[in-house]
Structures are given as structure tokens and as C-alpha cells.
C-alpha positions in Angstrom: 5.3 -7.2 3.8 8.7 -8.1 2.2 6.6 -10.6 -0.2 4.4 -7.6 -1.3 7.9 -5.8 -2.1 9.4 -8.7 -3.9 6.2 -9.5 -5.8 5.7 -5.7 -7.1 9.6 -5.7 -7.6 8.8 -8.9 -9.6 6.1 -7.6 -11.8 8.4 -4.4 -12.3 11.1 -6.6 -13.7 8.7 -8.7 -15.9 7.3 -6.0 -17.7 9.5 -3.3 -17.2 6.6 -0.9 -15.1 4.8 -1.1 -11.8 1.7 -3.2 -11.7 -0.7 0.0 -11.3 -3.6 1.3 -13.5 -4.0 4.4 -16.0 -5.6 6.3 -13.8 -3.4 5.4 -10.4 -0.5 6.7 -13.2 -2.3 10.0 -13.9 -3.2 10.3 -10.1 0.5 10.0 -9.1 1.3 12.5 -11.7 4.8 10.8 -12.1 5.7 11.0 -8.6 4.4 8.1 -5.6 1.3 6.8 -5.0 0.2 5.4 -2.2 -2.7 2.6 -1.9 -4.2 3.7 1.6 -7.1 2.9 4.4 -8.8 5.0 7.1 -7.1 4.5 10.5 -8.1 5.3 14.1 -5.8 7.7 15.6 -6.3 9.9 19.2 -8.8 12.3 17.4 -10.4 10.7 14.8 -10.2 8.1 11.9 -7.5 9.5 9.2 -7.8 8.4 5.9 -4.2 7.9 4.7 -3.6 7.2 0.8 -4.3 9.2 -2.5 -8.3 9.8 -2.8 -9.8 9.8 -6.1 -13.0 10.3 -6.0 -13.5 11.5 -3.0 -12.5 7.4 -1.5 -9.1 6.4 -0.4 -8.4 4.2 -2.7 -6.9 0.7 -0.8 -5.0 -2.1 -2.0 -7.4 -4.2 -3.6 -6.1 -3.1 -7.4 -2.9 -3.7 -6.7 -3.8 -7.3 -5.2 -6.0 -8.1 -8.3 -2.9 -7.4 -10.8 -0.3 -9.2 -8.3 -2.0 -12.1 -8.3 -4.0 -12.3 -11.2 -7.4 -12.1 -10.6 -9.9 -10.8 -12.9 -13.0 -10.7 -11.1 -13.9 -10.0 -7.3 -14.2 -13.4 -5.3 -16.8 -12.1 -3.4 -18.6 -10.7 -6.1 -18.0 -12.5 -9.5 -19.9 -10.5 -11.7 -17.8 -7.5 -10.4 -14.4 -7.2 -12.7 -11.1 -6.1 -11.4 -8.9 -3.8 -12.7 -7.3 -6.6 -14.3 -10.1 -7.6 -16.5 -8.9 -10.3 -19.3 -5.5 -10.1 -17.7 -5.0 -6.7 -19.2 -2.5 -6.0 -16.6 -0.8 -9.3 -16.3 -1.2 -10.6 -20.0 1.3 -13.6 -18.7 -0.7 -14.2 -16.0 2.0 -14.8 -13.5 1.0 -15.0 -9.8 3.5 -12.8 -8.1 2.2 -13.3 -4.6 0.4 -16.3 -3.5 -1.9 -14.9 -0.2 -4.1 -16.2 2.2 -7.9 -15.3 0.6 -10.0 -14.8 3.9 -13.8 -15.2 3.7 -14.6 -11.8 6.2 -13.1 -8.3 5.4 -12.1 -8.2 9.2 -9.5 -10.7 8.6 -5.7 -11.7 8.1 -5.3 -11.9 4.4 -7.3 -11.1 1.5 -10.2 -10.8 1.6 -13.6 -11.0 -0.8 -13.1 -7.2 -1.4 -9.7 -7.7 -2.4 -8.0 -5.8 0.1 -4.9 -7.5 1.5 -4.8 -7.0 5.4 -2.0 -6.9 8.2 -1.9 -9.8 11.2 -3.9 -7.6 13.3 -6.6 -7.2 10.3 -5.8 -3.4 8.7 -5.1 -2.8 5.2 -1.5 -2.4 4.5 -0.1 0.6 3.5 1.7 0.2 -0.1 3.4 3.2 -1.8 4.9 2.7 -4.8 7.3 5.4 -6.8 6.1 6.2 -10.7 8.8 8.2 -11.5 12.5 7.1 -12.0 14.0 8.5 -9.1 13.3 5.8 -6.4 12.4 8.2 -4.2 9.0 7.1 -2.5 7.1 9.5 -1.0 4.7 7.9 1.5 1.1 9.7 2.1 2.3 9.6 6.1 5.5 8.8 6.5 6.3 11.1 4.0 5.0 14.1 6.2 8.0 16.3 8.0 6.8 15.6 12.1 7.6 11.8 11.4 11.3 12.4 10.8 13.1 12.4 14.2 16.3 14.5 14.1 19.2 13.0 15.4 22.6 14.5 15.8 21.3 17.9 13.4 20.7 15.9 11.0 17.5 15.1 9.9 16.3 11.1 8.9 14.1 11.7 6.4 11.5 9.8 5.0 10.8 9.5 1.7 13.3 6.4 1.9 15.5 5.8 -1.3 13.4 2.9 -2.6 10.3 2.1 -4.6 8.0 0.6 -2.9 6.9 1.0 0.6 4.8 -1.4 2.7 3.4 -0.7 6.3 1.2 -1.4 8.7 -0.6 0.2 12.1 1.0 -2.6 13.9 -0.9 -4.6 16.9 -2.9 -1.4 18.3 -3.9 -0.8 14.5 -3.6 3.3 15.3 -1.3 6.3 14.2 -0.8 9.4 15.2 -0.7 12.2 12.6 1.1 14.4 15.2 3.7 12.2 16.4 7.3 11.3 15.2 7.6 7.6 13.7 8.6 6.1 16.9 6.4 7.8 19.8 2.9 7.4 20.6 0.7 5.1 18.6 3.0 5.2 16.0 5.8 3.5 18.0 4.7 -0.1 16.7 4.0 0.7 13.3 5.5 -2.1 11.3 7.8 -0.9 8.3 9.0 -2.7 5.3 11.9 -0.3 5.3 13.4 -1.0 8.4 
């Protein structure tokens, strides 16, 4: 997770803007976006991210501009987001992963999606605006700050990017604080 930071902080510093699309830009409407997945939780799968189109829109994008990749190694005919380098015109390879051949794997995979130990997509959320504030698509929801002491810790944290994972039961609980329930081994980039 911390090389996912450090290679969108990378990209950030090379060209002076985060590695996302138009339309991820006009979807975030100058605030966070978040690049989700659908995760089992106690009721039923939650889809976690920004939809557009009606689909949560995972990682894969993000992966294709990080490290360079123009078309879809399972698919070749299929171009990325990053056709012709458009989004990396110095075609710097900010993160050097593990491609996987099967979507149910460590790594990336032929879809693009870049996927925790335990084989989930990561959560990355990413601030657009200049206020380093990121507002995450779960963590950012008021039941996951504990209070302690009367004072609230609240999430969004004062960074800009965000990277998480279910952790090794690959669940969450949308009615839990951060650190109870299935939520409790949720891995964070942030702490």
C-alpha cells in the first residue's frame, strides 16, 4: 500500500496533477475520488467507490497510468485509459507490481485491477482539490470515527491519497466503527 502512495505521490510531483482521467476529475467534482470494489459485509456485498455508470469503478485506471500500460494484458485489442501514453507522455513506470494471470489473485491482474494479499481490490482514494483533505467513500462515513476522550478522530485524514484493504477476512461492516467487527483488520495506509 505505501508503494501505491509513493507512486501516485510520484506521478503528482512529475506532472504537477494526480494520475486520474477527465472524467474521474468531473466525477470528483474537485473534491476525492475514490477507486472502489464490491465487498462482502454481514448483510450483503457493498459496493464501496464512486459509480459512474451505474459500476463502481475499481483501480484498474489508475494502475494503467501508474505503470504505463496502454492496452489491457488480458485483452490487447482493449485500450486503457492511457492510450498512446496520454497520461504518462514520459512513460515512467511509477510502480513496478506483480501482473497475475487470474483475477482472484495477489497482484494485478489481466483486468488491471491491482489486488490486496488476500486477493480484493484495494481501496485508493485520492484528493482533487487542494486541500489535502481526502474523503474516503467508507472511511469517510461518521459511524467509523470512534470518539475518544469527547473528541472525535475523524476520518477524512489530512492527506491525499488513501490506500486500504478488507484485510485477511476480506469483509467490512458498514455499521461498525473502524476497529470492531469485520472492520477490525482492515489494513490502512494511514496508520
Amino acid at each position: 500500500m505505501s508503494a501505491l502512495v509513493q507512486a501516485i505521490e510520484s506521478y503528482n510531483s512529475v506532472y504537477g496533477l494526480m494520475p486520474v482521467s477527465p472524467s474521474i476529475l468531473q466525477a470528483a467534482r474537485s473534491g476525492s475520488f475514490t477507486y472502489g470494489a464490491i465487498i462482502p459485509n454481514p448483510k450483503s456485498p457493498s459496493p464501496i467507490g464512486i459509480l459512474e455508470e451505474g459500476q463502481v469503478t475499481l483501480n484498474s485506471e489508475l494502475v494503467a497510468v501508474l505503470m504505463d500500460l496502454t492496452n489491457y494484458p488480458g485483452n490487447p485489442s482493449q485500450a486503457t485509459v492511457n492510450t498512446n501514453h496520454w497520461l504518462n507522455p514520459q512513460q515512467i513506470k511509477f510502480i513496478n507490481a506483480n501482473m497475475v494471470p487470474e483475477i482472484s489473485l495477489p497482484g494485478v491482474g489481466p483486468d488491471l485491477v491491482y489486488r490486496d494479499p488476500w486477493g480484493m481490490p484495494y481501496i485508493i482514494t485520492i484528493n482533487l482539490s487542494e486541500t489535502n483533505e481526502c474523503q474516503d467513500a467508507f472511511y469517510g462515513r461518521p459511524i467509523l470515527s470512534p470518539a475518544t476522550s469527547g473528541n472525535d478522530i475523524h476520518f477524512p485524514e489530512h492527506v491525499r491519497v488513501m490506500v486500504w484493504s478488507a484485510g485477511p477476512d476480506r469483509k467490512i461492516n458498514p455499521g461498525a466503527p473502524f476497529d470492531q467487527a469485520e472492520n477490525k483488520d482492515n489494513v490502512l495506509s494511514w496508520q
